[in-house]
C-alpha positions as CSV (number, residue, x, y, z in Angstrom):
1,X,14.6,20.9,23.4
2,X,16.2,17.6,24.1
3,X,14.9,13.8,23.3
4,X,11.9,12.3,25.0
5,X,12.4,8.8,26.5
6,X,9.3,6.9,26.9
7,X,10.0,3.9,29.2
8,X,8.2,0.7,30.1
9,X,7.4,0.7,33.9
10,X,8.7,-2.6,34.3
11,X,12.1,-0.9,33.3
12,X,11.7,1.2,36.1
13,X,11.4,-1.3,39.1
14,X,14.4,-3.4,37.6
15,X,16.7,-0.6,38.1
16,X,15.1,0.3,41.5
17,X,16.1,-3.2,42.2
18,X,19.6,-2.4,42.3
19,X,19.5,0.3,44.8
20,X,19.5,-2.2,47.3
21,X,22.3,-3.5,46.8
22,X,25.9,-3.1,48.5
23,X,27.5,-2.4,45.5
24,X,29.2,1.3,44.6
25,X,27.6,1.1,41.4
26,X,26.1,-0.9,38.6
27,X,26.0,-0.6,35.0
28,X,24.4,-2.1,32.1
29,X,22.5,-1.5,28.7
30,X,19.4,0.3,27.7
31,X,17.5,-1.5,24.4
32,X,14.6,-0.1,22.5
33,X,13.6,1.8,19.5
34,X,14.0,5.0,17.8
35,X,11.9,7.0,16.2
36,X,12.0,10.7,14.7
37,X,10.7,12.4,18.0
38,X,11.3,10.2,20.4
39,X,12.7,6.8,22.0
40,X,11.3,4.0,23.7
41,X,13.0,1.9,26.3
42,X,11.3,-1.5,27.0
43,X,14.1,-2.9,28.4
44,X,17.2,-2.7,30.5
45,X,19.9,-5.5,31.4
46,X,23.0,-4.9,33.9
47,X,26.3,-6.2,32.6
48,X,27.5,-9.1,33.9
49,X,30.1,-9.0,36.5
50,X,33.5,-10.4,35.1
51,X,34.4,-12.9,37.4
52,X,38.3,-12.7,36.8
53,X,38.3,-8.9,38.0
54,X,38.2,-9.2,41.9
55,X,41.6,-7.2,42.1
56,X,41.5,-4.4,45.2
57,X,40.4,-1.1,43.8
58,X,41.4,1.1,46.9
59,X,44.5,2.8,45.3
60,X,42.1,4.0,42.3
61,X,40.9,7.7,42.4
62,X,37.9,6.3,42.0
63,X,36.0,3.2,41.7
64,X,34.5,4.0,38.1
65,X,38.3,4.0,37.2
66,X,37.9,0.1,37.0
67,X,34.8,0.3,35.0
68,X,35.9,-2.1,32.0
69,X,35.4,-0.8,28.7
70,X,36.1,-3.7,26.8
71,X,33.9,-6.0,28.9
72,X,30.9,-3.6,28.6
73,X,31.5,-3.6,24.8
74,X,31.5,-7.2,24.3
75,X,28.2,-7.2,26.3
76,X,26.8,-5.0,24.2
77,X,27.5,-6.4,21.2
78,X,26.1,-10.0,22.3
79,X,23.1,-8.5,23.7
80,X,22.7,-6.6,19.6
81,X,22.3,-10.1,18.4
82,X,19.9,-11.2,20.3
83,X,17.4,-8.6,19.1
84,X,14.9,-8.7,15.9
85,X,15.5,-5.8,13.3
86,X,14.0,-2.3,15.1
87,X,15.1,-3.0,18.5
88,X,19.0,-2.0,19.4
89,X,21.5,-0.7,22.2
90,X,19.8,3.0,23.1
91,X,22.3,4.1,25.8
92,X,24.1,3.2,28.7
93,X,23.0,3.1,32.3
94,X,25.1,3.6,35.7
95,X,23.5,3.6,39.5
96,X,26.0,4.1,42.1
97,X,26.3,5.6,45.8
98,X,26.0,9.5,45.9
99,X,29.7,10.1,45.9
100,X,30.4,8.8,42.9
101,X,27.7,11.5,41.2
102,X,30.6,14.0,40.1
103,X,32.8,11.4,38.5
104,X,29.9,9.3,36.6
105,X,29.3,11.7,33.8
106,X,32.7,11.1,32.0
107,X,32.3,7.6,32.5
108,X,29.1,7.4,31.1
109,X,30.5,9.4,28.0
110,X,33.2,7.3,27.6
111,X,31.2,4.1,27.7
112,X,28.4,5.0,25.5
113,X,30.8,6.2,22.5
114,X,32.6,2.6,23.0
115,X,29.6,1.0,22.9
116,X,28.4,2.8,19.6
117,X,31.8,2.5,17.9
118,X,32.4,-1.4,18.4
119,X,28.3,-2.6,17.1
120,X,28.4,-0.3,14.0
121,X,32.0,-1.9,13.6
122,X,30.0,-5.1,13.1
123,X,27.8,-4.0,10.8
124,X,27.2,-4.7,7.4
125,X,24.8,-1.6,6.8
126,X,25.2,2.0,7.6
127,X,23.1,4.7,9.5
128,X,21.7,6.8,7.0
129,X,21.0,11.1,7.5
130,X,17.5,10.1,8.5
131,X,18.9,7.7,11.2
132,X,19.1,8.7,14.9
133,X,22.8,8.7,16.1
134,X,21.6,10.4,19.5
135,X,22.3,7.5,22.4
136,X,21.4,7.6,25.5
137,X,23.1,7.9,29.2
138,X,21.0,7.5,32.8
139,X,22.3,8.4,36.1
140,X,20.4,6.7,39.2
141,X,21.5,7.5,42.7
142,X,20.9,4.4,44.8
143,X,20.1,6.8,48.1
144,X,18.1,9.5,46.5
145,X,16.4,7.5,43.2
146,X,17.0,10.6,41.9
147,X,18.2,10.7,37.6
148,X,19.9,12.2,35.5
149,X,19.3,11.8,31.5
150,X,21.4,12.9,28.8
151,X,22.1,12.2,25.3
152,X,25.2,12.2,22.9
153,X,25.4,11.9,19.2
154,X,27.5,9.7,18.1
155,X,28.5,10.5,15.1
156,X,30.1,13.7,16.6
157,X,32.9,12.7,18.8
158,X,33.6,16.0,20.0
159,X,29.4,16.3,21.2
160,X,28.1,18.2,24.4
161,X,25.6,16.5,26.2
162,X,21.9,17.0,26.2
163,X,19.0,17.1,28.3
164,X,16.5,14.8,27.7
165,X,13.2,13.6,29.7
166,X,13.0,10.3,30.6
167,X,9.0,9.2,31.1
168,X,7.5,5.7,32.3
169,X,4.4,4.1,30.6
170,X,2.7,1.0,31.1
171,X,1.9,-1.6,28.3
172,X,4.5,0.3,25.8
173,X,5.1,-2.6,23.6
174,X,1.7,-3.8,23.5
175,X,0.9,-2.1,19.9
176,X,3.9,-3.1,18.4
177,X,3.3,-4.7,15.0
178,X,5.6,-7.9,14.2
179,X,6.6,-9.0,10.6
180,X,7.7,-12.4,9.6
181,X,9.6,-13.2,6.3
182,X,11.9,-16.4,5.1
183,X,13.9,-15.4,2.7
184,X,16.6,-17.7,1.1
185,X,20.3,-16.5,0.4
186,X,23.2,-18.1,-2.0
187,X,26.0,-16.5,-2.2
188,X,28.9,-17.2,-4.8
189,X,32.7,-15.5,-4.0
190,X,34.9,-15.9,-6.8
191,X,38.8,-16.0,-5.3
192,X,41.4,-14.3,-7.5
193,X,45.1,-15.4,-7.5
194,X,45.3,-13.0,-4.3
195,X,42.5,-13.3,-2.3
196,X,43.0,-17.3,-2.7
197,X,45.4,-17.0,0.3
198,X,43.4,-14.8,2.3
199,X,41.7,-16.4,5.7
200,X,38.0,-18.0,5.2
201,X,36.5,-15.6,7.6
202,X,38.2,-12.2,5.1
203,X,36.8,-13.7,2.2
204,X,33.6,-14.8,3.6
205,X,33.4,-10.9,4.7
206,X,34.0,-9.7,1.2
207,X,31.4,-11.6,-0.3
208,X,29.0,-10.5,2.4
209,X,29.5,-6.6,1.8
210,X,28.9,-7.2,-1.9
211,X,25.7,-8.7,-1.1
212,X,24.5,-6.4,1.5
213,X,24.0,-3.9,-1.5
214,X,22.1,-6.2,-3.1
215,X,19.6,-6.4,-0.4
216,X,19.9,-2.9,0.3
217,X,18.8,-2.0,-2.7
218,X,16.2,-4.6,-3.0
219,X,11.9,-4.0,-2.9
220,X,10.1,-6.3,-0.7
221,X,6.4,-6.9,-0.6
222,X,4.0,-6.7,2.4
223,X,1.0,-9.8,1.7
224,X,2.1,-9.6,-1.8
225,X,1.7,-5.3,-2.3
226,X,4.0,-3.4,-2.2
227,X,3.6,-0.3,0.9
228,X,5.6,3.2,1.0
229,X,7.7,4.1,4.1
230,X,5.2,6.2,5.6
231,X,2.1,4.2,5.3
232,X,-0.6,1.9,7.6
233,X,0.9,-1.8,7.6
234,X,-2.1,-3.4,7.8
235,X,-5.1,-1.8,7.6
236,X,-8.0,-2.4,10.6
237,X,-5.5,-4.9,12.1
238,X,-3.2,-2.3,15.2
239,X,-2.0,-5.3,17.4
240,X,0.1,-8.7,16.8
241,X,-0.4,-8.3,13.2
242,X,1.8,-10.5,11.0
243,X,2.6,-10.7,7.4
244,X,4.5,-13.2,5.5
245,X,6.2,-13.7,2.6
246,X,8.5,-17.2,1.1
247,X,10.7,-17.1,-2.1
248,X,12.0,-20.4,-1.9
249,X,11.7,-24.2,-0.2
250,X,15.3,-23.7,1.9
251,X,14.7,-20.4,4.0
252,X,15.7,-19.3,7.2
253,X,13.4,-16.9,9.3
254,X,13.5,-13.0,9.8
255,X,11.7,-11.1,12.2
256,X,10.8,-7.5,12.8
257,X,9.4,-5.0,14.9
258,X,9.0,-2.4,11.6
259,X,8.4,-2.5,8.3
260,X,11.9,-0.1,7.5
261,X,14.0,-2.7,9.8
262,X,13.5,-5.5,7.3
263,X,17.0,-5.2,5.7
264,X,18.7,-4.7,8.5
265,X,17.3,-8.2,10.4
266,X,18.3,-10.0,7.3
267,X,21.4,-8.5,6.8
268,X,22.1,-8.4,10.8
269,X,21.2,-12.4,11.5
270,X,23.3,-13.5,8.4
271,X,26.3,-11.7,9.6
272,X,26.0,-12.4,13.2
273,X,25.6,-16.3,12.1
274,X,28.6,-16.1,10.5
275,X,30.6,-14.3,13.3
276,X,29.4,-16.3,15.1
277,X,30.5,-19.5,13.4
278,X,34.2,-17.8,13.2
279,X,34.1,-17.7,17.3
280,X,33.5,-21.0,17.4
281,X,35.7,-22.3,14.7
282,X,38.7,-20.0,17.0
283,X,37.9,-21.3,20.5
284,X,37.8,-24.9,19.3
285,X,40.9,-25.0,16.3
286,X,42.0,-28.5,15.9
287,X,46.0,-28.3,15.1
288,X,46.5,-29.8,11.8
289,X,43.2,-29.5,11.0
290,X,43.6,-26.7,7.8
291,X,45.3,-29.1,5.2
292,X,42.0,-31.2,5.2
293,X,41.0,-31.7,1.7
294,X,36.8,-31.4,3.2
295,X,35.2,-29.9,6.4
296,X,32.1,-29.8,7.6
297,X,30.7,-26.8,9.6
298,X,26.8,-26.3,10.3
299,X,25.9,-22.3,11.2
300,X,24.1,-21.6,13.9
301,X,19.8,-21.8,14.2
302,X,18.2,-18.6,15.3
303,X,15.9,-19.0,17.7
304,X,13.1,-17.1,19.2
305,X,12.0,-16.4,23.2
306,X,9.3,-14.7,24.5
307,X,10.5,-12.5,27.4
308,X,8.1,-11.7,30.3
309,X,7.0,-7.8,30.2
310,X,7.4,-7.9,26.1
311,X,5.1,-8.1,23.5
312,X,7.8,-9.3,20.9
313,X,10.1,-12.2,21.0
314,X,14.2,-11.3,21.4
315,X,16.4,-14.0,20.1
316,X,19.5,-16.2,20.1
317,X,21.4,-18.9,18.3
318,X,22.0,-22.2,18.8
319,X,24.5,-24.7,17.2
320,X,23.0,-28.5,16.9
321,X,24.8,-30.1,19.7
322,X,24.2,-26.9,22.1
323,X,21.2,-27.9,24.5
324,X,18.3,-25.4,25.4
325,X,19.3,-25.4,28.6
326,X,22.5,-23.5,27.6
327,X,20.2,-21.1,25.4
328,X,18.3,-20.6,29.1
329,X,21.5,-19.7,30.8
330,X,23.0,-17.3,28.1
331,X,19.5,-15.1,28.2
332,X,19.9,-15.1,32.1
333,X,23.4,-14.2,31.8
334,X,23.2,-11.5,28.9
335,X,19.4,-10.4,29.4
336,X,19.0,-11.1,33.2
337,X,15.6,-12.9,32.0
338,X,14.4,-16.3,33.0
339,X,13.2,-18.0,30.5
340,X,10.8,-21.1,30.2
341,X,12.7,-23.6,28.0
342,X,9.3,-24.8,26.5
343,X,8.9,-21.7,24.7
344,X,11.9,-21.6,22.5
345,X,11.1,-21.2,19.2
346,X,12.9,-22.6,16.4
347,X,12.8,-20.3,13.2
348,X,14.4,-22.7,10.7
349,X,14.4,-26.6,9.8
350,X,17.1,-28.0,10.9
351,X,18.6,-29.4,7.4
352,X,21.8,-31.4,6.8
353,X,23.3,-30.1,3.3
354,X,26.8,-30.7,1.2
355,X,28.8,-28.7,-1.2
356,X,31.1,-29.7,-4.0
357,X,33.7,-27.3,-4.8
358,X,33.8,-25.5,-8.3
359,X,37.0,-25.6,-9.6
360,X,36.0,-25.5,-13.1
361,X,34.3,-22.3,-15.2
362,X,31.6,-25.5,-16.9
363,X,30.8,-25.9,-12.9
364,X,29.9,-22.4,-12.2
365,X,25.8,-22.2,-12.5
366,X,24.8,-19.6,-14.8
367,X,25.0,-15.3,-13.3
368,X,27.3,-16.2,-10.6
369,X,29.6,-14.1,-12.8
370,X,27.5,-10.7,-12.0
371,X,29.2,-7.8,-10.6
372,X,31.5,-10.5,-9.4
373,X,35.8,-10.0,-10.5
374,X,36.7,-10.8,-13.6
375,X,40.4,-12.0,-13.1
376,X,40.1,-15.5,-11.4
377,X,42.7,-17.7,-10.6
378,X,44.8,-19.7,-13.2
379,X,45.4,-23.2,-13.7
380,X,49.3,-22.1,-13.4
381,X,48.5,-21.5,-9.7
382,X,46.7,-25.0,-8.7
383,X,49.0,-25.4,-6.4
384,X,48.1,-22.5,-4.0
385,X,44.4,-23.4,-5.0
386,X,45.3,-27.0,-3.1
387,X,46.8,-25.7,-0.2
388,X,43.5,-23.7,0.4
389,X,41.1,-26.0,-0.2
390,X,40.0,-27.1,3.0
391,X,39.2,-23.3,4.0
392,X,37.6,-22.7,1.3
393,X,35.1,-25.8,0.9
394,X,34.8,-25.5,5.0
395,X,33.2,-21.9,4.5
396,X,31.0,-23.5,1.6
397,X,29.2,-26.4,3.5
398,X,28.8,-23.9,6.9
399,X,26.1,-21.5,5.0
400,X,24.2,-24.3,3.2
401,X,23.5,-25.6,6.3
402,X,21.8,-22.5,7.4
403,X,19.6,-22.3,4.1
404,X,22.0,-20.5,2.3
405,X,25.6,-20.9,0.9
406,X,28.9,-19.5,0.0
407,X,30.6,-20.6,-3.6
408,X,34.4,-20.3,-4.0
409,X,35.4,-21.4,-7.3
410,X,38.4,-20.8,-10.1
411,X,39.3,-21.1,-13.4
């Protein structure tokens, strides 16, 4: 027997929507939760149309031979930030005119292993045996409304595809319980004589996977008591319950739909802050900028945004000079959701912080030495130390600005 999709109504008309439309077919994302039985889909977004890719498709075979992988990947992969730890990409969806019905299913199978393949890239955690790697693929027929629901598992390339149902309910979100935590991070990356010359955003990589096994193997309390997997949250409280918990007086904010999707908010808005600090840094290099002895670079806030239909808040990022009106056109480009630019909620202070670089051992503040190398680099190469400094104290300043930081330091 295959997976059951349970499916927010409102998900339903959106894709209806489409039908209407003079188009040979549209495609987009599916986004919801898993569970050990069965999924739920609470929302649906088209792609974007890339604007650049008016070229005449009438010599192809077929019109879904122009359907752009790589653009449909990089949606997906902006559309994983903007969601709180339990809610992720499910599947793919296509609607197009009945004559494209025979050709859609190998597009759909190509698309939804791409899909998979590039936001686990990204990670900094890995599915476990109790995960669900099944993801899901809908056909709608714009004449006949008719679909067609299938699933693949992803960690099989070589899969078949399944059967599954695909059911609408009202109000599916509406018993969803919502965590809140701040939790505050400081991490220290020694550099050795080799990974001295290695790019900010490598080493900055490095010293996040070391971590993410930190956290992964971390406890976390629930209102100060400690819960098992399988247990009631909060008992006598089923709706908009909310639990909190602070370690220290510079935090930043992480939000979840689930209990078990704790880690994997923390570990998923530290990363994406970062990546997306690297983007930024890339699009707007300054030539001549890298033999600075000192840079300054503030990561991103994460913000949160009620969406209408929802009973949880999806979110974004903003830098300091971005306005809220660009955070307003991002969700209606990436979400297809207006948004009221009242509502944004900010999850962090906004705090202005500085670094000094450790170049001495006496510097260091005690443990930053655990499970860290033990072969730093050597006064003999100072030199080498020089030329890098500007990455290196760049990368430094970025995270405290977020509430945590990155330490590079040598001997």
């Amino acid at each position: 027997m295959g997976r059951s999709y349970i499916v927010e109504e409102a998900v339903g008309q959106y894709l209806l929507n489409f039908s209407n439309q003079e188009k040979a077919f549209v495609s987009g994302l599916l986004i919801g939760q898993c569970s050990s039985q069965r999924d739920y889909v609470v929302l649906a977004t088209r792609t974007p149309p890339r604007e650049e890719q008016n070229k005449d498709t009438r010599s192809s075979q077929s019109p879904l031979d122009d359907l752009d992988e790589e653009w449909i990947t990089a949606h997906a992969n902006q559309v994983s930030r903007m969601l709180p730890g339990g809610l992720l990409v499910l599947g793919i969806f296509i609607i197009t005119t009945p004559d494209l019905g025979k050709d859609v299913q190998n597009a759909l199978r190509r698309l939804v292993f791409a899909v998979e393949k590039s936001i686990t890239k990204k990670r900094l955690w890995n599915l476990t045996e109790d995960d669900i790697s099944d993801r899901v693929t809908l056909h709608v027929c714009s004449s006949t409304k008719k679909i067609l629901c299938r699933t693949y598992d992803t960690r099989d390339p070589k899969s078949s595809p399944k059967p599954a149902d695909w059911k609408y309910q009202n109000g599916l979100s509406t018993s969803w319980l919502s965590l809140d935590c701040t939790i505050h991070v400081n991490i220290h990356v020694p550099l050795s004589a080799t990974t001295a010359s290695y790019p900010l955003e490598k080493n900055t990589k490095n010293g996040l996977a070391r971590w993410a096994k930190q956290i992964e193997g971390g406890m976390y309390l629930i209102n100060g008591q400690v819960k098992e997997e399988d247990c009631e949250l909060l008992e006598g409280q089923k709706k908009s319950s909310r639990g909190n918990t602070q370690t220290t007086s510079q935090t930043f904010d992480v939000r979840v739909l689930t209990h078990l999707a704790l880690k994997r908010d923390i570990l998923n808005t530290v990363s994406d802050r970062c990546e997306i600090l690297f983007e930024d840094l890339l699009m707007n290099e300054i030539p001549g900028n890298k033999d600075s002895e000192k840079e300054f670079h503030a990561l991103p806030h994460r913000i949160f945004v009620p969406v209408p239909g929802l009973s949880v808040k999806l979110c974004d990022y903003k830098f300091g000079d971005e306005s809220t009106q660009e955070i307003q056109e991002h969700f209606m480009e990436l979400l297809d959701q207006h948004i009221g630019i009242d509502d944004l909620e900010i999850a962090e202070e906004i705090n202005t912080a500085s670094i000094n670089s450790c170049m001495k051992r006496e510097d260091i503040p005690e443990n930053t030495y655990d499970d860290q190398p033990k072969h730093l680099v050597k006064t003999t190469v100072a030199l080498r130390i020089q030329q890098n400094i500007g990455v290196v104290i760049a990368a430094a300043v970025a995270l405290l600005a977020a509430g945590f930081s990155f330490h590079y330091f040598s001997d």
